[in-house]
C-alpha positions in Angstrom: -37.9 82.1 -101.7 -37.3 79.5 -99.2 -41.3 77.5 -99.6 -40.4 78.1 -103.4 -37.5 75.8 -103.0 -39.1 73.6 -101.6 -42.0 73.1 -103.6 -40.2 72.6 -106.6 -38.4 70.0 -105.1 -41.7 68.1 -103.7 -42.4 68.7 -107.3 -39.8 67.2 -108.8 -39.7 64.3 -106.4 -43.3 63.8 -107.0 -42.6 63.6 -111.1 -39.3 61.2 -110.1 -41.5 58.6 -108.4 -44.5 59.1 -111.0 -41.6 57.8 -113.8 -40.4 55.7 -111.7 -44.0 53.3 -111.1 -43.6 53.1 -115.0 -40.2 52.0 -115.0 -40.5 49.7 -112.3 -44.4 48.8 -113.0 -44.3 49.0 -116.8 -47.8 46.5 -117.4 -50.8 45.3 -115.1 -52.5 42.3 -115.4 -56.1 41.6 -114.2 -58.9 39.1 -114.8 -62.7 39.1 -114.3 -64.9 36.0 -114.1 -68.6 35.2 -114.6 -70.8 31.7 -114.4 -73.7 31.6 -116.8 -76.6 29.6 -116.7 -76.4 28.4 -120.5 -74.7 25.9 -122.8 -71.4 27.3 -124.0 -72.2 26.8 -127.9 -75.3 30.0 -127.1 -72.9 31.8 -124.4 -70.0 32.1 -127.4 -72.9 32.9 -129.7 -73.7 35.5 -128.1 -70.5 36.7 -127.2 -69.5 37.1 -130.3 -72.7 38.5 -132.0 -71.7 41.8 -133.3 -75.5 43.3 -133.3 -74.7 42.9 -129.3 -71.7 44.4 -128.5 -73.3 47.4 -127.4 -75.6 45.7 -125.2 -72.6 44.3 -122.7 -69.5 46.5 -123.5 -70.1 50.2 -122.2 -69.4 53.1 -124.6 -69.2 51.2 -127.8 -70.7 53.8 -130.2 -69.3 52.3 -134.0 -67.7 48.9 -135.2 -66.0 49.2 -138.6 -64.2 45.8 -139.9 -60.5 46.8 -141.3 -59.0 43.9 -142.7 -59.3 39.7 -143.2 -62.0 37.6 -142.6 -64.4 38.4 -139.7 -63.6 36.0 -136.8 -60.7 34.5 -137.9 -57.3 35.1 -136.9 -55.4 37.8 -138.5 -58.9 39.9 -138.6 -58.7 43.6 -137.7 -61.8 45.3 -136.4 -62.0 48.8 -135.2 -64.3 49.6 -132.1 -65.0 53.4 -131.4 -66.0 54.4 -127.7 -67.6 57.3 -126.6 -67.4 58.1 -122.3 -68.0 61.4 -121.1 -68.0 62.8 -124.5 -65.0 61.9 -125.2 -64.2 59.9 -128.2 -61.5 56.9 -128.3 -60.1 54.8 -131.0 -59.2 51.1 -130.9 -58.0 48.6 -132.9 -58.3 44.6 -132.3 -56.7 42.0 -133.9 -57.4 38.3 -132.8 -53.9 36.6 -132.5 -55.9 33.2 -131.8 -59.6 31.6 -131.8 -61.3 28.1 -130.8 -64.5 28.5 -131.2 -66.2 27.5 -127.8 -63.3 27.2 -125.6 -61.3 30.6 -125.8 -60.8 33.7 -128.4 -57.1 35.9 -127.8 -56.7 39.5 -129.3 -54.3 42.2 -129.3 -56.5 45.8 -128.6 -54.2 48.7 -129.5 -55.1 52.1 -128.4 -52.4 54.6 -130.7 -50.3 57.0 -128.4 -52.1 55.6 -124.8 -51.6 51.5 -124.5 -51.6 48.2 -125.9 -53.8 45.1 -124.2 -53.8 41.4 -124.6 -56.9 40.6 -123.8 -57.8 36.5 -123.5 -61.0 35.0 -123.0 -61.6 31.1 -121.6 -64.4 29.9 -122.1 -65.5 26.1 -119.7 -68.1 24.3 -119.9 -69.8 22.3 -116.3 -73.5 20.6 -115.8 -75.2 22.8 -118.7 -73.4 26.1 -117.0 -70.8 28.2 -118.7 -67.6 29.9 -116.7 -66.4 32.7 -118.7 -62.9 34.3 -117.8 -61.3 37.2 -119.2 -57.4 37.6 -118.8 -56.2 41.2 -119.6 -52.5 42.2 -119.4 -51.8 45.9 -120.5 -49.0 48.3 -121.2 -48.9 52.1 -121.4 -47.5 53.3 -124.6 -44.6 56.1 -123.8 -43.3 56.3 -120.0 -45.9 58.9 -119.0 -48.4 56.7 -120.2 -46.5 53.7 -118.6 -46.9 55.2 -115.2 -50.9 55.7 -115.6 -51.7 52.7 -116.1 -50.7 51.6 -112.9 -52.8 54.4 -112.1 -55.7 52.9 -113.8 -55.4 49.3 -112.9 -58.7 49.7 -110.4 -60.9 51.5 -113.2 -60.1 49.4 -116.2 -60.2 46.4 -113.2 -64.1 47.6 -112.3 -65.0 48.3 -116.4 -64.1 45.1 -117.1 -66.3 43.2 -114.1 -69.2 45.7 -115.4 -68.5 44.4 -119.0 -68.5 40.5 -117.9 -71.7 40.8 -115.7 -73.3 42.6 -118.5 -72.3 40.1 -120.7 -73.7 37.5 -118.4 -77.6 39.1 -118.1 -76.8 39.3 -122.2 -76.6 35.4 -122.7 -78.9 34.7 -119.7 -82.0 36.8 -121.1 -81.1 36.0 -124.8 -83.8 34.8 -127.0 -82.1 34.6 -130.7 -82.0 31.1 -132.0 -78.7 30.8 -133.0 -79.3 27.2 -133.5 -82.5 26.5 -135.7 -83.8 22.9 -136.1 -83.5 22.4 -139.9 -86.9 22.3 -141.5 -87.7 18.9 -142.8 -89.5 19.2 -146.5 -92.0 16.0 -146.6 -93.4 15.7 -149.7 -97.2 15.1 -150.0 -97.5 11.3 -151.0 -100.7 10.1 -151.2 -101.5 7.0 -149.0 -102.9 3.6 -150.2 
């Protein structure tokens, strides 16, 4: 009766502390960084080229716009990820947009955690810096307390996700810029 005592109380203790990183730790921030060797008008392109999400964020299985115009701010989108069979729902809306120098949203996963999720986009010598900024909070005080727990994984997802996106604008091979065809009419010459 004695260890039984006791293990309830290393129990308890262990759920007190557990709570207590969430009240004390209620959001972690991180940030990921990558240098591409491209102009920045091709690196957004591609960035934000829908038909390529899947190509640099891992797990994206379905994109379904929800509400206002498509890249604009206000615009909901709703991403659905697949890892390990399991299936997650979440919903952006960008809170701010310049095309070519930085894109803010707000990512809201229902019942687990909200993200603000900013990415900075610089231009040097023909070369693009990309930098993601990412603050998150658990939704509900268990869910508080994991991600402090989760800081390394979502940490090493999002590096994973930048260097993907990196190879993605560094191989890329879509015009997103064509030269306007000129129409020269045939004129007859004197």
């Amino acid at each position: 009766m004695k260890y039984l005592k006791y293990i309830v109380g290393i129990i308890v203790l262990l759920f007190v502390l557990f709570i207590g990183i969430g009240i004390l730790v209620p959001s972690i921030s991180y940030q990921s960084e990558v240098t591409v060797d491209k102009p920045i008008e091709e690196a957004w392109a591609v960035m934000n080229d829908e038909s390529k999400l899947s190509q640099w964020l891992k797990g994206i299985t379905k994109i379904e716009h929800v509400s206002g115009k498509k890249g604009t701010v206000g615009a909901v989108t709703q991403y659905t990820f697949n890892e390990n069979g399991e299936e997650s729902i979440i919903l952006e809306t960008i809170k701010s947009i310049t095309p070519n120098q930085n894109i803010s949203m707000d990512f809201n996963m229902e019942g687990v955690m909200n993200m603000n999720y900013k990415v900075d986009f610089t231009s040097k010598d023909g070369k693009t810096f990309i930098q993601s900024s990412t603050d998150t909070k658990g939704d509900g005080m268990f869910m508080k307390s994991m991600v402090f727990f989760m800081k390394g994984t979502m940490q090493s997802q999002e590096d994973e996700n930048m260097n993907n996106l990196k190879k993605l604008i560094e191989e890329n091979s879509t015009d997103y810029f064509p030269s306007p065809v000129l129409d020269i009419p045939n004129e007859e010459i004197e």
